[in-house]
C-alpha positions, 0 to 999 in steps of 0.5 A, spaced: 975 879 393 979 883 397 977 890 395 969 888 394 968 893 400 969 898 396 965 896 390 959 897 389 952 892 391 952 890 384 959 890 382 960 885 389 955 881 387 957 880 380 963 878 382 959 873 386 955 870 381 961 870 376 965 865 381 959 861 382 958 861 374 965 859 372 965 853 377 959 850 375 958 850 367 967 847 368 963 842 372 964 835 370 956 834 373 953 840 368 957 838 362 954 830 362 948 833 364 947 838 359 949 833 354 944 827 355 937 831 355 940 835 349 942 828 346 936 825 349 930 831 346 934 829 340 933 822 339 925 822 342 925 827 336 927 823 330 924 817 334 917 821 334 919 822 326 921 815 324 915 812 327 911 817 326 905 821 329 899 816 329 893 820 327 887 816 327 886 814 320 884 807 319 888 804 313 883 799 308 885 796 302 880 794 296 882 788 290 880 791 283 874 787 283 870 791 289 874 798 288 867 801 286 866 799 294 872 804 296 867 810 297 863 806 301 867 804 305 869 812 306 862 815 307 861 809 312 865 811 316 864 819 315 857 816 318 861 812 324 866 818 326 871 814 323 876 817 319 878 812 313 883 812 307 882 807 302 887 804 296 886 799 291 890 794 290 891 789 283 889 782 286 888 779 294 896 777 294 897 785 293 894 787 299 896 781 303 902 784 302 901 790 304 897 787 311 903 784 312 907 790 312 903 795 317 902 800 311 894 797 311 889 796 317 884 791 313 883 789 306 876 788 302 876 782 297 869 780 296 862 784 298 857 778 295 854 774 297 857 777 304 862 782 305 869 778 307 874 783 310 881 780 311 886 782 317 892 780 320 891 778 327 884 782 329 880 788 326 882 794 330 875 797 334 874 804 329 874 799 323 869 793 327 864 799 327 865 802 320 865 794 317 859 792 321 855 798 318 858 797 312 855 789 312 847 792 314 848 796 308 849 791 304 845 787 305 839 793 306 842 794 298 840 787 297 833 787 299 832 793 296 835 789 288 830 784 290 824 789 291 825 794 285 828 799 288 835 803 288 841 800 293 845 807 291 839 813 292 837 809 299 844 808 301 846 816 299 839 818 303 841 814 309 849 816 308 846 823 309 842 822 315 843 823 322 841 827 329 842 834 329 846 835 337 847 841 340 851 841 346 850 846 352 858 846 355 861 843 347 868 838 350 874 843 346 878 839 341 884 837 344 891 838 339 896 831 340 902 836 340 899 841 345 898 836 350 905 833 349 909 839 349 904 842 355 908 835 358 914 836 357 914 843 359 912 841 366 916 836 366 922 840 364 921 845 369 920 841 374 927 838 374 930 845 371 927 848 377 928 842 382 936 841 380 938 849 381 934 850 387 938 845 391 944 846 387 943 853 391 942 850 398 948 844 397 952 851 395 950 854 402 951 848 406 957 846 402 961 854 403 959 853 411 962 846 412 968 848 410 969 855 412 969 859 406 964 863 408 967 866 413 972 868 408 967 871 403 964 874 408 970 878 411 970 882 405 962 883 402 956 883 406 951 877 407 946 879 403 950 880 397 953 873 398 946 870 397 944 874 391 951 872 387 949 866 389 942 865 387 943 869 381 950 865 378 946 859 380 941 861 376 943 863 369 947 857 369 940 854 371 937 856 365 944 856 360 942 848 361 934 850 359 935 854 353 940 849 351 934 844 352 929 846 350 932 849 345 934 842 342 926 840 342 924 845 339 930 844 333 928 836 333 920 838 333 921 843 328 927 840 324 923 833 323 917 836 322 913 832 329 909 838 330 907 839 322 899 838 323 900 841 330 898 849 332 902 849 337 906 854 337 913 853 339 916 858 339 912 862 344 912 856 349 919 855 348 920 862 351 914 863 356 917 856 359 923 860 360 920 866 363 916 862 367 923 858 369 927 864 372 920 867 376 920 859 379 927 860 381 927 866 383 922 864 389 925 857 390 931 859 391 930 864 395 927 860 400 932 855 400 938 858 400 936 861 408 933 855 409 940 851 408 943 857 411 941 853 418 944 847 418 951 846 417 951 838 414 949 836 407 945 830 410 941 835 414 939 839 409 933 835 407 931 836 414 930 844 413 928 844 406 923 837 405 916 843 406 920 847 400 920 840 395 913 838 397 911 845 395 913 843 388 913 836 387 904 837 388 903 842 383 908 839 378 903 832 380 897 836 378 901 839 373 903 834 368 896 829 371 891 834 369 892 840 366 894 836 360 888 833 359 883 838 362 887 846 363 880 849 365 879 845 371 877 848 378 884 847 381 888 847 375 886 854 374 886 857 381 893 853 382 896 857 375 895 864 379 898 861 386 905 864 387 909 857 388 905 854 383 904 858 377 911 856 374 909 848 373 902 850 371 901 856 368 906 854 362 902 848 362 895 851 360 899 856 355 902 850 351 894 848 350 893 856 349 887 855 353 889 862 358 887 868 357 893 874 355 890 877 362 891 870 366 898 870 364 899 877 366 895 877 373 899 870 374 906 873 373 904 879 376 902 876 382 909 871 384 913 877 382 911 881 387 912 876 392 920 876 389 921 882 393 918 880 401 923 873 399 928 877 398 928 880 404 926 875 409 931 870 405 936 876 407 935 877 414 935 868 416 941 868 411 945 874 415 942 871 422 945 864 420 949 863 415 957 864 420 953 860 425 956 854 425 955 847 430 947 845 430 941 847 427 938 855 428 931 855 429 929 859 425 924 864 429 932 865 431 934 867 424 928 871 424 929 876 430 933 882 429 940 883 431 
């Protein structure tokens, strides 16, 4: 880099960024790395194929002999809130078989003189309600034979029966497959944003200890180091997270795991990459003049620990609330603070439960904290980074030389 003086900046730090690029993506670390999560988003996605997605939908068989029952056993649970799927079979051994195999949940074999259910180890809770309403039915139908009356007509009117609720804040439905993918978003991001971000302060750290930066700096400026920096590390950083995501999206789409979903992966997958380069840009801002104060590996959490806490506590709402309950107070208000909108904002758009103008105020707001890093991150870099022996305070990498 000899010339790199009489380049421009943004030739300098393309030249920086192309180094640190070069380096990283041939290391054995990011190789193996790269290849297990892709390996693993794969595998989970045929695995999620193979045993299927659990619906809710309650299996019974019927014998021949009471198959007039099926839809009675239908429009009971319809009456309960149970969704439930029914087949004949020819004979008891049928259906046994079929118990035996876990393609049933329950098996009908007699409703006279009382219903008989069998199972293979116990009645699952949706069906204990559907079977027990079933048997009041039926010996209501009973009672009414030995009256004169008429069983079907009383059992469609009471079928038909129920309170009309209205609900003054109604509970939204939640899909499965958005609940999930707004899981594995922060989950991902999370890991993507933490192991770039201390990738850059180990880097920083890493050229101090062995002098190669004062090398480096004899030919391009402090400000440009730290930028090549920071911007190689980063798309190599997000390189690996389009490899993975990427995968997920392949493995859900190709395996179809996302068929009764509405999720839309493709916008998740590409907001989850937005939302990756926004929180890189601030985390590794901040640490990289962070690490520019120490001048040993084993000091760098020492400087860096506030920076970590500040992801790892809106990654830990992230993934603990906003999945299950996107509109709570704290999650929403979180989802516009820089620093934890991109482990929580990517979230409530998986559940598509933020607004076009959230997303825009979101992003606009950590991107107009970009530039102030920038400067602050410079000024500490270029005050710290030849300094080498004990830690700088960092009121000192602050003040003006």
């Amino acid at each position: 880099m000899s010339g790199a003086r009489a380049l421009g900046s943004g030739a300098v730090i393309r030249m920086v960024a192309g180094r640190e690029i070069r380096t990283r993506v041939a290391s054995k670390g990011f190789i193996w790395i790269t290849v297990a999560f892709v390996v693993i988003v794969v595998l989970g996605g045929l695995v999620l194929k193979l045993v299927g997605t659990p619906d809710g939908t309650q299996h019974v068989a019927v014998t021949q002999d009471v198959a007039g029952t099926a839809a009675l056993v239908e429009s009971t649970g319809t009456g309960v809130g149970v969704q439930v799927q029914t087949q004949e079979v020819p004979d008891r051994a049928a259906g046994e078989a079929l118990l035996r195999s876990g393609d049933v949940d329950a098996l009908v074999v007699a409703v006279s003189p009382e219903l008989e259910v069998v199972v293979e180890q116990s009645l699952p809770d949706p069906l204990a309600a559907v079977f027990g309403s079933l048997a009041q039915q039926l010996t209501l139908g009973t009672a009414i034979t030995e009256l004169g009356g008429d069983p079907a007509q009383v059992a469609r009117e009471l079928s038909a029966a129920a309170p009309q609720v209205t609900a003054l804040e109604p509970e939204p439905q939640r899909d499965g497959g958005q609940v999930v993918a707004g899981v594995i978003v922060g989950i991902l991001l999370f890991i993507a944003l933490m192991n770039a971000g201390q990738l850059v302060a180990q880097g920083v750290v890493e050229e101090k200890t062995s002098r190669v930066v004062e090398l480096l700096l004899a030919t391009v400026r402090p400000w440009q180091l730290m930028a090549g920096k920071v911007l190689g590390i980063g798309a190599v950083g997000l390189l690996q997270l389009v490899l993975i995501v990427g995968a997920a999206a392949g493995s859900a789409l190709g395996f179809g795991v996302l068929d009764s979903s509405s999720l839309d992966v493709g916008s998740v997958a590409l907001w989850s990459l937005v939302w990756f380069v926004v929180g890189f840009a601030m985390f590794a801002l901040v640490l990289a003049a962070l690490a520019a104060l120490v001048s040993r590996q084993e000091d760098i959490g020492s400087v860096t620990g506030p920076v970590i806490a500040l992801m790892i506590v809106p990654y830990i709402i992230g993934i603990s609330i906003a999945p299950y309950d996107p509109e709570n107070s704290l999650v929403v208000v979180l989802s516009f603070v820089p620093f934890a909108a991109p482990f929580v904002m990517p979230i409530r758009q998986a559940l598509d439960t933020a607004a076009p103008w959230e997303v825009a105020l979101s992003l606009g707001l950590s991107l107009a904290v970009i530039p102030v890093l920038v400067w602050l991150a410079g000024r500490v870099y270029s005050n710290a980074v030849l300094h080498a022996g004990g830690r700088v305070k960092l009121k000192d990498a602050l003040a003006s030389r």
